[in-house]
DOFI-671033 format. One record per residue (C-alpha): y, x, z. Coordinates in nm, 2 decimals, decimal comma, m for minus. Each point is the difference from the previous one (the first is absolute). Layout:
+--------+--------+--------+
!      Y !      X !      Z !
+--------+--------+--------+
!      Y !      X !      Z !
...
+--------+--------+--------+
***
This chain:
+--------+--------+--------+
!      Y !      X !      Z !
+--------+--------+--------+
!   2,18 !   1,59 !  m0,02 !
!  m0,06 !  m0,35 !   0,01 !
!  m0,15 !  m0,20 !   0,17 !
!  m0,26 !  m0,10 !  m0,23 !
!  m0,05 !   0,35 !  m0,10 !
!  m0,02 !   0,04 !   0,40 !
!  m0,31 !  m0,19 !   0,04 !
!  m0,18 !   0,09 !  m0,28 !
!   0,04 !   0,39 !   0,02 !
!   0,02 !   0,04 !   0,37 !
!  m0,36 !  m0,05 !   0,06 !
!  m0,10 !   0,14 !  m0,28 !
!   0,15 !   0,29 !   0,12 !
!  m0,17 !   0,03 !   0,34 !
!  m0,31 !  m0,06 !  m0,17 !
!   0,05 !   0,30 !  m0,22 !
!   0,06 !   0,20 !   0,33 !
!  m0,33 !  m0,13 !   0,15 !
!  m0,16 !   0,10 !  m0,33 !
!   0,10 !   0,35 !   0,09 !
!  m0,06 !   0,01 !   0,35 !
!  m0,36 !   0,05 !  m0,08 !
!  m0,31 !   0,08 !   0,26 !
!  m0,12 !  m0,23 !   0,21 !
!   0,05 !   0,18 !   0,28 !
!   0,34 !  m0,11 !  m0,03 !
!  m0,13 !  m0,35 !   0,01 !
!   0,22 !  m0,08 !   0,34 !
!   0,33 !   0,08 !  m0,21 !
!  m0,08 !  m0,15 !  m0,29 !
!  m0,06 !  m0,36 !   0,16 !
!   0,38 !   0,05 !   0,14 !
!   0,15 !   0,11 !  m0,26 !
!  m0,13 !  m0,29 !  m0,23 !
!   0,10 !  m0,25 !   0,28 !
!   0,30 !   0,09 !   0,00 !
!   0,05 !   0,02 !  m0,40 !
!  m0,16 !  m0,37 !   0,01 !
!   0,25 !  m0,11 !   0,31 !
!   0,32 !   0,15 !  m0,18 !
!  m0,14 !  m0,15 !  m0,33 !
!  m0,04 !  m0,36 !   0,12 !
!   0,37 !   0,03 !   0,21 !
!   0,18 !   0,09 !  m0,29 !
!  m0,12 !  m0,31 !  m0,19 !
!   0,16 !  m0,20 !   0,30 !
!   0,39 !   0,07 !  m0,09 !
!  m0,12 !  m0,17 !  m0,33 !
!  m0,04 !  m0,34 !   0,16 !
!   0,28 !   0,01 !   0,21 !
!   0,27 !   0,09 !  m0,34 !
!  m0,28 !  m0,28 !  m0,24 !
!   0,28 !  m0,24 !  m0,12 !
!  m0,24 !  m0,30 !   0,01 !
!   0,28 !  m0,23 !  m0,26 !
!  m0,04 !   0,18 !  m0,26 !
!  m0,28 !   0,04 !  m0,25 !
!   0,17 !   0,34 !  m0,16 !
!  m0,22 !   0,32 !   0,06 !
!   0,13 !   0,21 !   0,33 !
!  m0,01 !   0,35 !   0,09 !
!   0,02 !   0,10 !  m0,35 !
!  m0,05 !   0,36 !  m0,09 !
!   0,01 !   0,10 !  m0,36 !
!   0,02 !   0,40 !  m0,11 !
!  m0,16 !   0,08 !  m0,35 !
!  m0,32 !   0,17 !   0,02 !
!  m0,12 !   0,09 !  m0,39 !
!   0,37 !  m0,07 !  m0,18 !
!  m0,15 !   0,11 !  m0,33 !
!  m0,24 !  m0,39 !   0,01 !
!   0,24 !  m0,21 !   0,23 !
!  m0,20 !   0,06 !   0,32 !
!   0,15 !  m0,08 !   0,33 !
!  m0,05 !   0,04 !   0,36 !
!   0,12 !  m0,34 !   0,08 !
!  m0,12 !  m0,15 !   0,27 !
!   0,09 !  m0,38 !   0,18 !
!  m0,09 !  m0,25 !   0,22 !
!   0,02 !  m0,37 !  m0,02 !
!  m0,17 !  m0,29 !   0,26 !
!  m0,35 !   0,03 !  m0,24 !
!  m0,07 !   0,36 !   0,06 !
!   0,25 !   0,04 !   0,34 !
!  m0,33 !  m0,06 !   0,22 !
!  m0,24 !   0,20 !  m0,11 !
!   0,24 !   0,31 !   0,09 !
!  m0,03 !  m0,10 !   0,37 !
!  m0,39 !  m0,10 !  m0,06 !
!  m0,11 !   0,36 !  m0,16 !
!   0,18 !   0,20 !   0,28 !
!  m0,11 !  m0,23 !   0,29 !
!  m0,37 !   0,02 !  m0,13 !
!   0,02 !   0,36 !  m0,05 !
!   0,12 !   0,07 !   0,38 !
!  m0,27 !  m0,21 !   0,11 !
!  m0,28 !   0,16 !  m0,20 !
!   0,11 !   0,36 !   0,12 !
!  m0,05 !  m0,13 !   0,37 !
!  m0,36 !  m0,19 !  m0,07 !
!  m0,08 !   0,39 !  m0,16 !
!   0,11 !   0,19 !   0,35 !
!  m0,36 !   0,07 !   0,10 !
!  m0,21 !  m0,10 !  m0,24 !
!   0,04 !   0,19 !  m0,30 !
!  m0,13 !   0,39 !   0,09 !
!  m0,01 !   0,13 !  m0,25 !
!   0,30 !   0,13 !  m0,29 !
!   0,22 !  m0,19 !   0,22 !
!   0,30 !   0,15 !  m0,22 !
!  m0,11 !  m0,14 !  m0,28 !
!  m0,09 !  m0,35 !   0,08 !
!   0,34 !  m0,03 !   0,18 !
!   0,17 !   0,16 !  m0,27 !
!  m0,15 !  m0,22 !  m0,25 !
!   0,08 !  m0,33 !   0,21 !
!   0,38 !   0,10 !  m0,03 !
!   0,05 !   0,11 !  m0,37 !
!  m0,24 !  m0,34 !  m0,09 !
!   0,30 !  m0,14 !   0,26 !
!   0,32 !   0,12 !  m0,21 !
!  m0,22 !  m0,05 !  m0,37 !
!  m0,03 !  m0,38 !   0,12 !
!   0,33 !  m0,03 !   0,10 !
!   0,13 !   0,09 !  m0,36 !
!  m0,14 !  m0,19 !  m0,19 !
!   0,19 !  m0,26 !   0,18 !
!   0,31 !   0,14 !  m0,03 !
!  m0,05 !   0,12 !  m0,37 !
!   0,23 !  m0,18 !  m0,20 !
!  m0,11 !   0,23 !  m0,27 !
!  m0,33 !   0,02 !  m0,27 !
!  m0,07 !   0,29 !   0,00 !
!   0,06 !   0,08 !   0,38 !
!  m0,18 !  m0,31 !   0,12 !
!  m0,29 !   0,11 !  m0,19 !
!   0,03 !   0,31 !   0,10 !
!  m0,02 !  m0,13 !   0,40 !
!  m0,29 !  m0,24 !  m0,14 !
!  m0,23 !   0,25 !  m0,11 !
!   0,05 !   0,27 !   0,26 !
!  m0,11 !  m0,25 !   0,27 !
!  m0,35 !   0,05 !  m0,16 !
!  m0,04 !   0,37 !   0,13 !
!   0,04 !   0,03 !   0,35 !
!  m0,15 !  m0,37 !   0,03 !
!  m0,33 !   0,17 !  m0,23 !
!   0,00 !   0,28 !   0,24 !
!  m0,03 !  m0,19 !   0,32 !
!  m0,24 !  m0,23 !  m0,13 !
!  m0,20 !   0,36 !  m0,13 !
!   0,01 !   0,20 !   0,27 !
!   0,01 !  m0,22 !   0,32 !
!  m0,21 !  m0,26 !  m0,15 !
!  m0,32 !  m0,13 !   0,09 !
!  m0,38 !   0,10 !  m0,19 !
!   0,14 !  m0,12 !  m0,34 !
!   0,33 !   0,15 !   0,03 !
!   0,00 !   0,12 !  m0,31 !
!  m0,10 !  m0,27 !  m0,26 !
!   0,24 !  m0,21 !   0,22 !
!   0,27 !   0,24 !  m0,12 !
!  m0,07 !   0,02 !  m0,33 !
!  m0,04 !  m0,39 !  m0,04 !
!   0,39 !  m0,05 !   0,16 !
!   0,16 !   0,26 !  m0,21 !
!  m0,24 !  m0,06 !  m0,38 !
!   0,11 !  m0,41 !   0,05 !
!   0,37 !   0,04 !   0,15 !
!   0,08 !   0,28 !  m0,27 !
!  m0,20 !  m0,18 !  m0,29 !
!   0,22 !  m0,33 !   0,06 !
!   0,32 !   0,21 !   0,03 !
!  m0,01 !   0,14 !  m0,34 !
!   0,08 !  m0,28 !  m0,16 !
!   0,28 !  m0,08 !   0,18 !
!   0,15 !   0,35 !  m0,10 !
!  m0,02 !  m0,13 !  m0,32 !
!   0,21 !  m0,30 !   0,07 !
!   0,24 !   0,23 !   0,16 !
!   0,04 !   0,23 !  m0,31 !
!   0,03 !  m0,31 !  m0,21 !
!   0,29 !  m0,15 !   0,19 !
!   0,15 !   0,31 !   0,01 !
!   0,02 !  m0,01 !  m0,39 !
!   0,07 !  m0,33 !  m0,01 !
!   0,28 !  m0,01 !   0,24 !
!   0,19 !   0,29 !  m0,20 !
!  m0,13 !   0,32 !   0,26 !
!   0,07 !  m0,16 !   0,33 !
!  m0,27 !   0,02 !   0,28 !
!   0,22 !  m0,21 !   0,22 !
!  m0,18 !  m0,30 !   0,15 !
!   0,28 !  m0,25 !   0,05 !
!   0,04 !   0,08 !  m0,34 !
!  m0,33 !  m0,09 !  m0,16 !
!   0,03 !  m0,31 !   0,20 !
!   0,27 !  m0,15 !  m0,22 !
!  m0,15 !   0,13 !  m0,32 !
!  m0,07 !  m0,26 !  m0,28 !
!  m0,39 !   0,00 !  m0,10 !
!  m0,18 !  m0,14 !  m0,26 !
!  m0,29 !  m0,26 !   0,13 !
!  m0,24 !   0,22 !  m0,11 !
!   0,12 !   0,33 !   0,16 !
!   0,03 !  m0,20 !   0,33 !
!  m0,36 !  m0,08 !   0,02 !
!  m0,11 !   0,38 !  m0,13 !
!   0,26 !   0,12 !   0,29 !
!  m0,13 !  m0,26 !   0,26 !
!  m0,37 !   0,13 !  m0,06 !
!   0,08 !   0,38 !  m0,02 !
!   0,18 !  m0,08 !   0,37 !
!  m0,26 !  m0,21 !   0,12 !
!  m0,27 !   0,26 !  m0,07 !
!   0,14 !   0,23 !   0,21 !
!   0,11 !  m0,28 !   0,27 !
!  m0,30 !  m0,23 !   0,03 !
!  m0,24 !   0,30 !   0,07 !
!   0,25 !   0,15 !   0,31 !
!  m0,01 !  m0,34 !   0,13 !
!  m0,29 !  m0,05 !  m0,11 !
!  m0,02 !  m0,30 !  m0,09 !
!  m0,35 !  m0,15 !  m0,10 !
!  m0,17 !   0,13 !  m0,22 !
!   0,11 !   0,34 !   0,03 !
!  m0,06 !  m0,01 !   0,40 !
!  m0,30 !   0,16 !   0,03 !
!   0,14 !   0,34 !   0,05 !
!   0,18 !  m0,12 !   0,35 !
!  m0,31 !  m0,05 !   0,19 !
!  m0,14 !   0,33 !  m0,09 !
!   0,27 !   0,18 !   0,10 !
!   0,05 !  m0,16 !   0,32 !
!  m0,33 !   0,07 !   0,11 !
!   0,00 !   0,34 !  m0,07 !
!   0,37 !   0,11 !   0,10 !
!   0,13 !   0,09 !   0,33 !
!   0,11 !  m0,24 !   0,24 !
!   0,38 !   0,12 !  m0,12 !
!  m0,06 !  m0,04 !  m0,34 !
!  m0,11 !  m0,34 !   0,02 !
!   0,28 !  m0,09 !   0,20 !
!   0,22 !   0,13 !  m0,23 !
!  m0,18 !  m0,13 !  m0,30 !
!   0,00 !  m0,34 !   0,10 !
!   0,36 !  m0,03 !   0,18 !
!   0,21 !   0,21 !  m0,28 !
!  m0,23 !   0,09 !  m0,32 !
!  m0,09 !  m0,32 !  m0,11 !
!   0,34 !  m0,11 !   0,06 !
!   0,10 !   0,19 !  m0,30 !
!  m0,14 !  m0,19 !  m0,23 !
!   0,13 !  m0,35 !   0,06 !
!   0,38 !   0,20 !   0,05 !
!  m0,08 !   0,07 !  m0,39 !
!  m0,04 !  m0,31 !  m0,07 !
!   0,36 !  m0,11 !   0,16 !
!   0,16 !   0,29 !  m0,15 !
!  m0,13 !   0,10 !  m0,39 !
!  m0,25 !  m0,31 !  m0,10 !
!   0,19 !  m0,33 !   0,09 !
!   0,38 !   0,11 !  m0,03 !
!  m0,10 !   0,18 !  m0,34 !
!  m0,22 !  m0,21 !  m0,13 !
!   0,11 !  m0,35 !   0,12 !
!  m0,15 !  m0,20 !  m0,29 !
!  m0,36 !   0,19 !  m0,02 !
!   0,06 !  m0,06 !   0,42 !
!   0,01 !  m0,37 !  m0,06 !
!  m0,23 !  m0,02 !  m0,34 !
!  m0,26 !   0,16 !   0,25 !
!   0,10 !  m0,13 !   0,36 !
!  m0,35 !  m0,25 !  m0,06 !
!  m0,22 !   0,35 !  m0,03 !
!   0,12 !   0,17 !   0,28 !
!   0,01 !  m0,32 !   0,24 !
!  m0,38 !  m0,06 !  m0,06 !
!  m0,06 !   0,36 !   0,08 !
!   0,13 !  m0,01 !   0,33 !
!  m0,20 !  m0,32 !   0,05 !
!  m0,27 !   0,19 !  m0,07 !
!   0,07 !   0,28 !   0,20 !
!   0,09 !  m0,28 !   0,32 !
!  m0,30 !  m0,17 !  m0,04 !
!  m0,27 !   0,19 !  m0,17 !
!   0,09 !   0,31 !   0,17 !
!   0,04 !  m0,17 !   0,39 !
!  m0,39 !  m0,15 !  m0,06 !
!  m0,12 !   0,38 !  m0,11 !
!   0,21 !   0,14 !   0,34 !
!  m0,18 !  m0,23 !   0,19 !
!  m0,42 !   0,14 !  m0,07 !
!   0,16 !   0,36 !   0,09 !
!  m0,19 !   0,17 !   0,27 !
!   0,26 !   0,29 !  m0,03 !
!   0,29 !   0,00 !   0,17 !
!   0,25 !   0,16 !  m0,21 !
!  m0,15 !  m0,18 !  m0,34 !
!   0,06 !  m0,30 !   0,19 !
!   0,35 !   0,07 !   0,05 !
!   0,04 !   0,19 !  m0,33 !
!  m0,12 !  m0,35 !  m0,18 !
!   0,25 !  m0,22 !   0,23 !
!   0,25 !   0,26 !  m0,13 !
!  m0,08 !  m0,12 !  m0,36 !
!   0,04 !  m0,35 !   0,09 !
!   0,32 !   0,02 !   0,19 !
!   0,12 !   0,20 !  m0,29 !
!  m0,07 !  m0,29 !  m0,23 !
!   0,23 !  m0,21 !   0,15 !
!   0,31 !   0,26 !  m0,02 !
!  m0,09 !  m0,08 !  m0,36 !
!  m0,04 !  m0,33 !   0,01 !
!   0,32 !  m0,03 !   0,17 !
!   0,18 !   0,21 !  m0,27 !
!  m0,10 !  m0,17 !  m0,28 !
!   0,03 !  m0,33 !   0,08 !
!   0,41 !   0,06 !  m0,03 !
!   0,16 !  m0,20 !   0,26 !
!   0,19 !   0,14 !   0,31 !
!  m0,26 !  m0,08 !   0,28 !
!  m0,28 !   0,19 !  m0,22 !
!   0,21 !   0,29 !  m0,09 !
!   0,11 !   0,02 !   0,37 !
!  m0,33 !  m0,06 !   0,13 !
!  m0,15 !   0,29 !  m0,22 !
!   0,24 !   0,24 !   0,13 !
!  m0,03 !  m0,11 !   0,38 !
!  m0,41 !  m0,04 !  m0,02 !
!   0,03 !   0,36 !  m0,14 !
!   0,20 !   0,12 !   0,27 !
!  m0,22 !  m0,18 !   0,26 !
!  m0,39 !   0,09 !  m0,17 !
!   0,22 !   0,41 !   0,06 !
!  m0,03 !  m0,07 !   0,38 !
!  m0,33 !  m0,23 !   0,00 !
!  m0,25 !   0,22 !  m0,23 !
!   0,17 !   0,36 !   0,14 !
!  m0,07 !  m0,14 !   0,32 !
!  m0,32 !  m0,16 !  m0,06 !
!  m0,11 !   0,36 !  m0,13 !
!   0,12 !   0,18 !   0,27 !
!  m0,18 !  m0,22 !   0,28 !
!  m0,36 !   0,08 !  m0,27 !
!   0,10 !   0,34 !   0,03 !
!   0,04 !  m0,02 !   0,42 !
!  m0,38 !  m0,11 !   0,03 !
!  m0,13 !   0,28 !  m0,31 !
!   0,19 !   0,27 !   0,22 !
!  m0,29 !  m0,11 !   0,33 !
!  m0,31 !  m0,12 !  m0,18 !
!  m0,03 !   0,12 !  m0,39 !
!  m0,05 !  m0,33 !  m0,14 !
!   0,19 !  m0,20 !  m0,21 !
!  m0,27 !  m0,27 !   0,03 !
!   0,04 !  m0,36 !   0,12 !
!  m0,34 !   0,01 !   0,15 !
!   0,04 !   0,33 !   0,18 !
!   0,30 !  m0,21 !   0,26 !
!  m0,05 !  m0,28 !   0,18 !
!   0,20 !  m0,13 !   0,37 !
!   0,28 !   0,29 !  m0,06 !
!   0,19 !  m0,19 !   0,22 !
!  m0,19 !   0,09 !   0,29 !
!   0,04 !   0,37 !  m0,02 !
!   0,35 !   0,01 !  m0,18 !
!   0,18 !  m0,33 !   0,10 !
!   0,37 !   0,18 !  m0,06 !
!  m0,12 !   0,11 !  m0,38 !
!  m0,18 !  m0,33 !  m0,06 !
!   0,35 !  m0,16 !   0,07 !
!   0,15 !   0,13 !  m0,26 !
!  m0,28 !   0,01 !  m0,26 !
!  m0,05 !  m0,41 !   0,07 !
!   0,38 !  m0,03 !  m0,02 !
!   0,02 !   0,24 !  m0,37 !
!  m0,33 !  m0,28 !  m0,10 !
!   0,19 !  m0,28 !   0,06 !
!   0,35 !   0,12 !  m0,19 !
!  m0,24 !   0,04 !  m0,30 !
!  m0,14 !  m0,33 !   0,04 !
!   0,35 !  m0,12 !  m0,04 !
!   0,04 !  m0,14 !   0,36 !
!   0,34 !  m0,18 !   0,04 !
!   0,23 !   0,26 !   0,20 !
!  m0,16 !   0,32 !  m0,12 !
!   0,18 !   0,20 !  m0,32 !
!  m0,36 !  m0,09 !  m0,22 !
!   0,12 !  m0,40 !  m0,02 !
!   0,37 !   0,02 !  m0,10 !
!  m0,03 !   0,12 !  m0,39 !
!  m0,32 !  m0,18 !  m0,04 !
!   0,12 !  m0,31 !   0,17 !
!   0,33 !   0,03 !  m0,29 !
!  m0,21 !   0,09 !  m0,27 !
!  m0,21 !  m0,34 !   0,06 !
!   0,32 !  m0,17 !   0,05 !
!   0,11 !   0,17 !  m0,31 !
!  m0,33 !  m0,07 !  m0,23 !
!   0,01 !  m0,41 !   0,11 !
!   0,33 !  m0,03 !  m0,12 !
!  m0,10 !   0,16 !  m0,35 !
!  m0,32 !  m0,21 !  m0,04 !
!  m0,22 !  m0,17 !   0,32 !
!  m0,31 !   0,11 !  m0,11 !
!   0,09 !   0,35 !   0,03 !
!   0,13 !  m0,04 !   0,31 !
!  m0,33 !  m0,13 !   0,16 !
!  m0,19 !   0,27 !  m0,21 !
!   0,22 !   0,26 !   0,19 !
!  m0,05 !  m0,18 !   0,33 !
!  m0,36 !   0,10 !  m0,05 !
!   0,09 !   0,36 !   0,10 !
!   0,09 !  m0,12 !   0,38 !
!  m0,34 !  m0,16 !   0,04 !
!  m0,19 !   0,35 !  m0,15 !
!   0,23 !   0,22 !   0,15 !
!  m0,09 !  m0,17 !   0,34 !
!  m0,39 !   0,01 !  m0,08 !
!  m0,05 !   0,35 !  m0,07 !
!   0,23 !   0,13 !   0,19 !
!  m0,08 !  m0,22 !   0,33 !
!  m0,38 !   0,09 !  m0,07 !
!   0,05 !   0,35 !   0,05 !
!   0,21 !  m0,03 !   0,32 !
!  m0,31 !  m0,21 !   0,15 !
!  m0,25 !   0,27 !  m0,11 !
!   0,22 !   0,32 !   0,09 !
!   0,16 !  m0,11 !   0,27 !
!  m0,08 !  m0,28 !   0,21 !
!  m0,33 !  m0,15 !   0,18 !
!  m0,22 !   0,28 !   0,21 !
!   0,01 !   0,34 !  m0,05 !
!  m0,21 !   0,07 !  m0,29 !
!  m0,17 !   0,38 !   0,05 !
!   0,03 !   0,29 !   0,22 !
!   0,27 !   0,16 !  m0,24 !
!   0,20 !  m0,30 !   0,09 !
!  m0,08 !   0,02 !   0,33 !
!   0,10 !   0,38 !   0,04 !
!   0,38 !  m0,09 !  m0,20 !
!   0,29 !   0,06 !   0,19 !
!   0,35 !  m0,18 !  m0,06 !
!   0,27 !   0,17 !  m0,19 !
!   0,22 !   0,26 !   0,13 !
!   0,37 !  m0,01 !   0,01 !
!   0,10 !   0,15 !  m0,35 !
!  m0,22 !  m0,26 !  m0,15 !
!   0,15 !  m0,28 !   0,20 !
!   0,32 !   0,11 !  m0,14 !
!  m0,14 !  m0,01 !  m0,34 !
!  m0,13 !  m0,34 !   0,02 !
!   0,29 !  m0,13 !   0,23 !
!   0,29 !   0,06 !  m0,26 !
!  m0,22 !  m0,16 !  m0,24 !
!  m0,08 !  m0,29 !   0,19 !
!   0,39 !  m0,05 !   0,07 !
!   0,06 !   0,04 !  m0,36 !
!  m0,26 !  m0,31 !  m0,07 !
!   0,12 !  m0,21 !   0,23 !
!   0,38 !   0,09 !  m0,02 !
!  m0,07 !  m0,12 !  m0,43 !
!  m0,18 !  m0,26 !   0,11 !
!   0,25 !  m0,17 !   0,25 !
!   0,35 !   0,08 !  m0,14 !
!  m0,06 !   0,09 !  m0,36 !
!   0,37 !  m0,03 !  m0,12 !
!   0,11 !   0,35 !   0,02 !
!  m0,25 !   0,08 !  m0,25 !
!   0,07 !  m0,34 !  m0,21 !
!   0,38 !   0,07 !   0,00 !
!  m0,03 !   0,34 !  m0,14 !
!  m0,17 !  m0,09 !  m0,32 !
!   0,16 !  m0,43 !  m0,02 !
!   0,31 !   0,13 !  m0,27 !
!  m0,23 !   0,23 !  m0,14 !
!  m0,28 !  m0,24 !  m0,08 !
!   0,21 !  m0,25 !  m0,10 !
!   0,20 !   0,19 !  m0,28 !
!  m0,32 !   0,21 !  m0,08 !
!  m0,17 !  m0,43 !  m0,12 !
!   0,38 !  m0,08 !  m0,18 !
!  m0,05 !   0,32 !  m0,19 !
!  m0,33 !  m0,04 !  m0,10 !
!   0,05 !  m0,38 !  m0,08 !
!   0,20 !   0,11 !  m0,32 !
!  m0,22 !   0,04 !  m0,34 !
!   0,08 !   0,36 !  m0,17 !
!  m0,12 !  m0,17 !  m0,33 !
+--------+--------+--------+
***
């Protein structure tokens, strides 16, 4: 087996076997066995970055077995420097999220682990697929165990939460399967990506395919206006979910964008670059000033996820190296800042039950360890020089003055939200004196959430300080993915 096939199976696997290990009186076994599946997951990912060739642009680790002979479906899965990171990202998230679970989840321990590490492997394929069918295939199956965590560990409106992910996530991936079965006829019965990526197309298929793609795209993002499911579901889900929904989900959704709208649709990509650039802005500016009147935690986070989203996009469609690369770094950076930022919300819910700002107040006092890190994880998503948070947006800046000034300074504008809202809460939650007696009576984190937040914070500041092993991974890539897309398939 391979190691592609390695990492996207073997926790699958284990979470099949946690499925079956049932009661919950075996709730001390389960929470071993799944941090083990999570630990062996996330080290078999590392042998991938130590074999990455980072000269070449060509796919690596290729596997390619046929699945359905009879249509021309493959197994084929690859790596190249755009998807290489997300690998590492999934599994590293998913490790984390099974410790930040140890002791607070009671209840159908089983099957919260076990849906963490199937969602794991699911996530992991689709950026491996190199395949239609099987990429969609990995796409749409990361809908059910994420629907059942939000379901059944959720909070009071668990439910329509649920139902509002999967109906506008499903709706908008419909018409990308209709793009996919028309390229398939059009490119003579071949599902093969690399494939479709060379195939002549007519101006107006281009901008049918682009839309079909973006449908399904823009809403997993999501950009604005199809955000307002995000917020929703981060309120209601579990601490884990959120984490994972903000450092991997949404991620799939600008990856689609890098691999099926832009390569395939170059012409309808640059016909319609002006649409998706002022949606971002939107989503940067309009979006930061609605994060910043939240007096929820979570939706404040879950609307600054929205608005660091926006510039991934902005980055990506603006079509010069800096942007591209800054997309794919502030995507890899907003996976450490938001999971992290979720995780520390999730830390002060476990003590008091309250996700509201005005609950807190002078958690310094009683947790100075915890507030440490939760100040550090509010500055990285500020974009403070030094922290992961800066580096893509600081390129995608760089990258939207050298396409036009004005949009530059538009995008500049996140910095200066980003800070407000997100300073704003960090002087209501955290510092001055200590708000109430349920602040009062808090006491500072224990050793496995240190750990949590520790390898976090390293991660943030490690990105932040000396981002070139990231950069160097996805350079050849970036660059041959902008010559390819620079030539017309008119």
């Amino acid at each position: 087996m391979g190691l592609l096939s390695l990492a996207i199976w073997l926790p699958i696997l284990f979470g099949v076997i946690l499925l079956v290990l049932g009661r919950d009186d075996q709730a001390r076994t389960v929470r071993w066995v799944a941090l083990i599946g999570a630990s062996l997951s996330f080290l078999v990912t590392l042998p991938l970055w130590s074999r990455f060739d980072t000269t070449t642009a060509n796919m690596q680790f290729v596997e390619n077995v046929p699945w359905f002979e009879r249509f021309n479906v493959n197994y084929h899965l690859g790596l190249d420097g755009i998807s290489f990171w997300f690998v590492l990202l999934t599994a590293f998230i998913t490790l984390i999220v099974v410790i930040s679970a140890w002791e607070v989840i009671t209840e159908r321990v089983n099957q919260y682990m076990g849906a963490f590490l199937i969602l794991s492997g699911l996530m992991i394929g689709v950026f491996c697929a190199l395949d239609g069918v099987l990429f969609y295939t990995f796409f749409e199956a990361t809908l059910i165990p994420m629907y059942l965590i939000i379901g059944i560990w959720g909070g009071p409106n668990r439910i329509y939460a649920a139902f509002k992910f999967f109906l506008y996530t499903l709706l908008g991936s419909l018409l990308m399967l209709i793009a996919l079965v028309y390229l398939y006829t059009k490119s003579g019965g071949s599902f093969d990506i690399l494939t479709w990526h060379k195939l002549p197309l007519s101006s107006l298929a281009q901008t049918l395919l682009f839309f079909g793609f973006f449908a399904a795209f823009a809403v997993k993002v999501p950009m604005w206006p199809v955000h307002t499911w995000l917020p929703d579901v981060h309120v209601e889900a579990p601490t884990g979910g959120s984490a994972v929904l903000a450092a991997i989900m949404l991620k799939l959704g600008a990856y689609g964008f890098l691999r099926f709208s832009i390569p395939i649709a170059p012409d309808a990509a640059r016909e319609w670059a002006w649409l998706i650039i002022a949606l971002s802005l939107i989503a940067v500016i309009y979006v930061g000033l609605v994060a910043m009147v939240q007096q929820d935690m979570k939706k404040l986070v879950a609307y600054s996820s929205v608005a660091h989203m926006g510039f991934v996009t902005l980055g990506f469609f603006i079509f010069n190296d800096l942007g591209v690369s800054g997309g794919l770094v502030q995507m890899i950076a907003h996976g450490f800042v938001s999971g992290a930022m979720f995780l520390c919300i999730g830390v002060l819910y476990d003590r008091v039950h309250s996700r509201q700002i005005a609950d807190y107040g002078g958690v310094v006092n009683t947790m100075p360890t915890f507030a440490a890190f939760a100040i550090l994880f509010a500055m990285a998503n500020c974009g403070l020089p030094a922290t992961a948070g800066f580096v893509g947006e600081w390129l995608v800046i760089l990258g939207a003055v050298k396409y036009h000034f004005t949009l530059g300074l538009l995008a500049a504008t996140a910095l200066i939200l980003g800070a407000s809202y997100t300073l704003w809460m960090v002087k209501r939650v955290y510092l001055g004196p200590v708000g109430n007696d349920n602040v009062r009576a808090l006491t500072d984190i224990n050793a496995r959430e240190f750990l949590m937040l520790g390898v976090l914070a390293v991660a943030v500041l490690w990105m932040g300080v000396y981002p070139k092993p990231f950069t160097d991974v996805m350079n050849v890539s970036v660059a041959n993915f902008l010559k390819q897309v620079a030539v017309s398939k008119l």
